[in-house]
C-alpha positions in Angstrom: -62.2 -37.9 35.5 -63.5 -39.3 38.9 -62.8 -39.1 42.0 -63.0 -42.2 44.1 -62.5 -40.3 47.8 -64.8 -37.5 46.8 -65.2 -37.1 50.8 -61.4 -35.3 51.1 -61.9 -32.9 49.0 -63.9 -31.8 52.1 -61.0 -30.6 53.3 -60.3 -27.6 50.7 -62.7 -25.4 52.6 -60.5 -25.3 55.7 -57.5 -24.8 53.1 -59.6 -21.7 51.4 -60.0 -20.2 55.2 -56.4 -20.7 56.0 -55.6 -19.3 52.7 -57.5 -16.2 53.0 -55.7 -15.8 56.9 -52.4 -15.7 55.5 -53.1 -13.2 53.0 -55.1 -10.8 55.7 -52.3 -11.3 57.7 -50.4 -8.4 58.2 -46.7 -8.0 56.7 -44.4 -7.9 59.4 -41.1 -5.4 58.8 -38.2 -7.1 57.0 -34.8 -5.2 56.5 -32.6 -6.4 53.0 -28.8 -7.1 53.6 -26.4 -7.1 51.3 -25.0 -10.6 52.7 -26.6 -13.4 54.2 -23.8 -15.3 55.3 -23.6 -13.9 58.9 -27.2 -14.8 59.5 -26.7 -18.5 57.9 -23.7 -19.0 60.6 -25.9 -17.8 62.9 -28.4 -20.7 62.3 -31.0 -17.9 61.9 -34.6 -19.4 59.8 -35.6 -17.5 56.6 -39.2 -18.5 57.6 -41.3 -15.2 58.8 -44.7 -14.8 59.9 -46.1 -12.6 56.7 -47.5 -14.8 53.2 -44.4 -15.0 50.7 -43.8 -16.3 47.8 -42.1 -19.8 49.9 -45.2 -20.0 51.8 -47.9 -19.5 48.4 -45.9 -22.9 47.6 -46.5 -24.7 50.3 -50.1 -24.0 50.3 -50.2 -24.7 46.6 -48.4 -27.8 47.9 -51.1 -28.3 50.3 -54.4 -28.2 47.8 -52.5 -30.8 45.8 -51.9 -33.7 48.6 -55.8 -32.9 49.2 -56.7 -33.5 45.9 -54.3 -36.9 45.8 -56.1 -37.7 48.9 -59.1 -37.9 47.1 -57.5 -40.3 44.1 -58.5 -38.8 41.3 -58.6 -41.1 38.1 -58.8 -40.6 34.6 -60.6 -42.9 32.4 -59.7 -44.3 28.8 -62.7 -45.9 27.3 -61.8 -49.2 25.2 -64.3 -51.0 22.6 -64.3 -54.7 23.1 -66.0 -56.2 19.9 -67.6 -59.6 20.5 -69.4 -61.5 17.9 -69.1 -63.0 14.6 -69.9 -60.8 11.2 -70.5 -62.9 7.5 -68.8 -64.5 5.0 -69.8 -62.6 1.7 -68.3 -63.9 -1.7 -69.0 -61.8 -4.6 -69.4 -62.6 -7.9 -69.0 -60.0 -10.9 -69.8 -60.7 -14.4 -66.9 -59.9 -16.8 -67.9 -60.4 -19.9 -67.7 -57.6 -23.1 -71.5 -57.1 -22.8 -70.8 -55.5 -19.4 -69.9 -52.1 -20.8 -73.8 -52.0 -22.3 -75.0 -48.3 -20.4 -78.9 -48.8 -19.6 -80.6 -46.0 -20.2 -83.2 -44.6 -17.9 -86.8 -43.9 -18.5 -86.2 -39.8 -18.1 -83.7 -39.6 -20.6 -85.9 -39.6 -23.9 -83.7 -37.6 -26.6 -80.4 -38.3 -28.1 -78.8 -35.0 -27.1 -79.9 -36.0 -22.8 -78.3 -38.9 -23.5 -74.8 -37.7 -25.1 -75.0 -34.9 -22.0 -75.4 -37.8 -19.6 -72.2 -39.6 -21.3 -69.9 -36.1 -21.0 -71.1 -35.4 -17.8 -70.6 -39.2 -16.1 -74.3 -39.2 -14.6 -74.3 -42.4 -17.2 -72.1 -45.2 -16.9 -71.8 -48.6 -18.1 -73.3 -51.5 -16.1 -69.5 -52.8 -14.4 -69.2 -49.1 -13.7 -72.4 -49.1 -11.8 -72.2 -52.1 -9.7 -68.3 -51.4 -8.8 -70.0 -48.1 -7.4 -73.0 -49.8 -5.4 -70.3 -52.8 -4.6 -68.2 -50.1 -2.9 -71.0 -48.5 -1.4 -72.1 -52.0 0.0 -68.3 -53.0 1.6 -67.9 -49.9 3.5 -71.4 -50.3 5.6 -69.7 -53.8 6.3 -66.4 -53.3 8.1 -66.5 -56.6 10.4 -67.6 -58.7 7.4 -65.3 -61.0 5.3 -65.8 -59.9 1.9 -64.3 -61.8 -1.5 -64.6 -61.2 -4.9 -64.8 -63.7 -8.2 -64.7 -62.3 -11.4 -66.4 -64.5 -14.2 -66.8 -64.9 -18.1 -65.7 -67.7 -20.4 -64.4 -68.9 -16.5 -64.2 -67.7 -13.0 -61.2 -65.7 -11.8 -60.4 -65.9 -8.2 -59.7 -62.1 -7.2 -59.5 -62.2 -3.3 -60.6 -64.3 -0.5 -63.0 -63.6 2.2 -61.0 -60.7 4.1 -61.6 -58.1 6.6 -58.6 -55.8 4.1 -61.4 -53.5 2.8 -59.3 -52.1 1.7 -57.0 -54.3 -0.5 -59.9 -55.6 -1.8 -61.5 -52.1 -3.2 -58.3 -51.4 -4.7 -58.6 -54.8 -7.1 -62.3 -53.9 -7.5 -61.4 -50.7 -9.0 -58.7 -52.5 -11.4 -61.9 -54.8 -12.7 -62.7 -53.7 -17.1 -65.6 -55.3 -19.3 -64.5 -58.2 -20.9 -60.7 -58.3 -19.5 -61.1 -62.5 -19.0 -63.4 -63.2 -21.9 -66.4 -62.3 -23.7 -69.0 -65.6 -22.8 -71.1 -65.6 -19.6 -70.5 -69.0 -17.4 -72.5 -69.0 -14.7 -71.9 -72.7 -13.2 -68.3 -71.9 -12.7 -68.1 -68.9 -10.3 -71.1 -70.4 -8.2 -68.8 -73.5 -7.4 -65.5 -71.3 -6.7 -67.1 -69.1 -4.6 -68.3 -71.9 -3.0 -65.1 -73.4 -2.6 -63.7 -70.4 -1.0 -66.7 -70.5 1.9 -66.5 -74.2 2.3 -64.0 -73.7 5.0 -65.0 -70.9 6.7 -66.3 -71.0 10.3 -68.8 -67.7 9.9 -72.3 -68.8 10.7 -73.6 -67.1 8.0 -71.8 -68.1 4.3 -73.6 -65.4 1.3 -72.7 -65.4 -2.8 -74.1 -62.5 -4.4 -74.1 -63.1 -8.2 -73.9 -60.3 -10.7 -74.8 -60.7 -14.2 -76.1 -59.3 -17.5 -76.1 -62.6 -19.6 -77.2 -65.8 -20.4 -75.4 -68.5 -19.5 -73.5 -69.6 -22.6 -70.8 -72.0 -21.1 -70.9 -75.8 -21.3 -69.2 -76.9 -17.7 -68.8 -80.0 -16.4 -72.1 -79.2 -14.0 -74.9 -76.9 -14.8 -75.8 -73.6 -12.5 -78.7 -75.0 -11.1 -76.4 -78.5 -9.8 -73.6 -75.8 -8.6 -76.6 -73.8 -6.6 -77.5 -77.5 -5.0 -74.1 -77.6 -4.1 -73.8 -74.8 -2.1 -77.2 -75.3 -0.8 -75.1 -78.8 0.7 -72.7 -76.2 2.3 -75.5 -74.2 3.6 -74.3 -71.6 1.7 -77.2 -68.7 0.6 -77.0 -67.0 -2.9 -78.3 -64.3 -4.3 -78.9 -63.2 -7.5 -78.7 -59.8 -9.3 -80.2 -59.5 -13.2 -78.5 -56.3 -14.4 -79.8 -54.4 -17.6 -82.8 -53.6 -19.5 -84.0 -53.5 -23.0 -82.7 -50.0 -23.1 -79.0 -50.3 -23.4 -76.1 -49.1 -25.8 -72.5 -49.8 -25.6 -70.0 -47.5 -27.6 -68.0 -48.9 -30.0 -65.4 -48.0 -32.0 -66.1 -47.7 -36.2 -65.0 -46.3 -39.6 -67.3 -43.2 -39.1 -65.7 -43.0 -35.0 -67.5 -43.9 -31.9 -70.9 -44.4 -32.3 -73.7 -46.0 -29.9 -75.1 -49.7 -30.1 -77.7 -51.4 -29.1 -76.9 -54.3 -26.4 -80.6 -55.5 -24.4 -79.9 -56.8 -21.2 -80.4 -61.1 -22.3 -80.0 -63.0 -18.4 -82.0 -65.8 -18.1 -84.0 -64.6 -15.4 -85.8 -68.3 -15.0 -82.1 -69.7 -14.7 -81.2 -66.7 -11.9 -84.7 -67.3 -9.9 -84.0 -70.7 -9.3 -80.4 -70.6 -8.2 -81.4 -68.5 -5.7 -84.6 -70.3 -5.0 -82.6 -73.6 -4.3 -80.0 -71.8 -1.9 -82.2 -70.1 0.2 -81.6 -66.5 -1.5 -83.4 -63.9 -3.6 -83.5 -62.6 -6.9 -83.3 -58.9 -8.3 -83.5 -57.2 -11.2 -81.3 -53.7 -11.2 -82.8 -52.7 -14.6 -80.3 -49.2 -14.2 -78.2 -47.5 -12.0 -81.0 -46.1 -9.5 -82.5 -50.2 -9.5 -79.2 -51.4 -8.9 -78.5 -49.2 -5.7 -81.7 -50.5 -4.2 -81.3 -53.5 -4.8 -77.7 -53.4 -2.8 -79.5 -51.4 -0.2 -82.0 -54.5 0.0 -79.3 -57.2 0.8 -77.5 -54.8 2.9 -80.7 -54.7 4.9 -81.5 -58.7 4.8 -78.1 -59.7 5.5 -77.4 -57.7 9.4 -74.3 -58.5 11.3 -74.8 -58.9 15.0 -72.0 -57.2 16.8 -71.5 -57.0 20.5 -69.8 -54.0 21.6 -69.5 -53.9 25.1 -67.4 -51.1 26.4 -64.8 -51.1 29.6 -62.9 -47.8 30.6 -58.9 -48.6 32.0 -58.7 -45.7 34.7 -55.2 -44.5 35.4 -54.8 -42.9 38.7 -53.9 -39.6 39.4 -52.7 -39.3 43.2 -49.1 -40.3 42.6 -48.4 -37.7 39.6 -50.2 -35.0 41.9 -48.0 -36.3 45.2 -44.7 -35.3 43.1 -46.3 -31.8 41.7 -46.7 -31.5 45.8 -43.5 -32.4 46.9 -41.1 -30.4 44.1 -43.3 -27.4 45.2 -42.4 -28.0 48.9 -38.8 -28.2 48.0 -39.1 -25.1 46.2 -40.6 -23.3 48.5 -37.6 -24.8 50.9 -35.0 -23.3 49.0 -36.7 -20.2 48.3 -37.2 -19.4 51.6 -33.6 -20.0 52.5 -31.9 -18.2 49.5 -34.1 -15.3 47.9 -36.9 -15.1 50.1 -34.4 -15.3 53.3 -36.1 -12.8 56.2 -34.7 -12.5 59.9 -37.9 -12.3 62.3 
């Protein structure tokens, strides 16, 4: 709160000296009737010389229109954002090898490794990236994030959109191999590009998840789909996800049983796409890799956001006239009904 007449309020020292009169003041005598309807024809006041209860009120009454005087105001503060965040397109690989679980170097023995499984501290590679994706949208809220899944062929999921929300709820949904079982790599690079063509951001980013070779014949190769968006001045980057180290549980005669799926991305293939774009290329060999790798494009890729801030004052003096006024009328008709005294 501010005051923007600061100066008035001067004027409660006089009001604290007058205050204290009137309370040093002694009482004069005052005899109770049981009827005050002779003294009313009479025209007598009800208005004495001692402090009562009517007169507290007015002074009450007072201190307020001093503190109006001074037009106090009381400030809102309102966030203006200005600026322009990124487009971001992601694109998530699919396919059946995606439920491969790479193993880390500090689990050695077959009995840390069923303990990691029972107690979730392991989980398969489209497990791990839906986790650091998450991670990754919420540090971006003014950022207009899409998502393409791919295998055999892409599948459009969501636009670029500010609806974080809507868009972690169909990330959530995603399950290895639910489109296919193949790895085309050409085909996502081109729809995501097709979904950025159009967009006005400044700053147009794919960032490509995969654990496989590409194994599709398309009508254009990856490295043709990466010039492409390079035309659009669209950046990609690319992630390599897996290591040699990686099991997949399947189903057999003998029940569940672990087998071995190395990580098989053409990393040559990945390293130029991004070369010829503009990007980078990672390699998130496990969980632990694949959070820093996020962390690293999270870092590359800032938004610039203006936020200048403005306050909307709302002013005081007119609310605090009122309180003033409905204590002078009560003190009015106090002083004429219950508080009535003849001098």
């Amino acid at each position: 709160m501010i005051f923007l007449y600061p100066w008035v309020m001067v004027l409660i020292i006089p009001w604290l000296f007058l205050l204290w009169y009137l309370l040093k003041r002694q009482r004069q005598p005052a005899v109770r009737v049981p009827s005050l309807e002779a003294f009313v024809k009479s025209g007598a006041t009800g208005y004495g010389g001692a402090l009562n209860f009517p007169m507290l009120l007015s002074a009450l009454a007072v201190l307020l229109l001093i503190l109006a005087a001074a037009r106090p105001c009381r400030g809102t503060e309102r966030t203006v954002i200005k600026g322009q965040g990124i487009d971001i397109m992601l694109a998530i690989d699919l396919s059946g090898s995606m439920q491969a679980i790479d193993i880390p170097s500090h689990i050695s023995t077959y009995h840390q490794l069923e303990k990691g499984l029972k107690t979730g501290e392991l989980l398969n590679r489209l497990e791990v990236a839906k986790r650091e994706l998450s991670k990754f949208v919420e540090r971006r809220p003014y950022d207009r994030i899409g998502m393409t899944g791919f295998a055999d062929l892409p599948y459009n999921i969501s636009p670029p959109t500010l609806d974080h929300a809507w868009l972690l709820r169909h990330l959530d949904e995603l399950k290895p191999g639910m489109i296919g079982n193949a790895t085309g790599i050409a085909g996502p690079i081109a729809s995501c590009s097709s979904r950025l063509q159009n967009s006005d951001s400044k700053r147009r980013v794919i960032v490509l998840f995969t654990d496989g070779a590409n194994n599709v014949n398309a009508r254009i190769s990856p490295r043709q789909a990466a010039e492409v968006a390079k035309s659009m001045k669209i950046t990609i980057y690319t992630v390599g996800i897996g290591s040699q180290r990686a099991y997949a549980i399947v189903d057999s005669m003998m029940g569940k049983r672990l087998q071995e799926v190395p990580a098989d991305f053409d990393e040559k293939l990945l390293q130029d796409i991004a070369q010829i774009s503009g990007g980078k290329y990672y390699h998130a060999r496990d969980a632990k890799g694949m959070s820093e790798v996020m962390d690293e494009i999270n870092r590359m890729e800032k938004t610039v956001i203006e936020q200048p801030k403005f306050i909307d004052y709302k002013e005081l003096a007119p609310m605090l006239a009122v309180y003033a006024l409905i204590l002078l009328l009560l003190g009015f008709l106090c002083a004429h009904t219950t508080h009535f005294k003849l001098p």
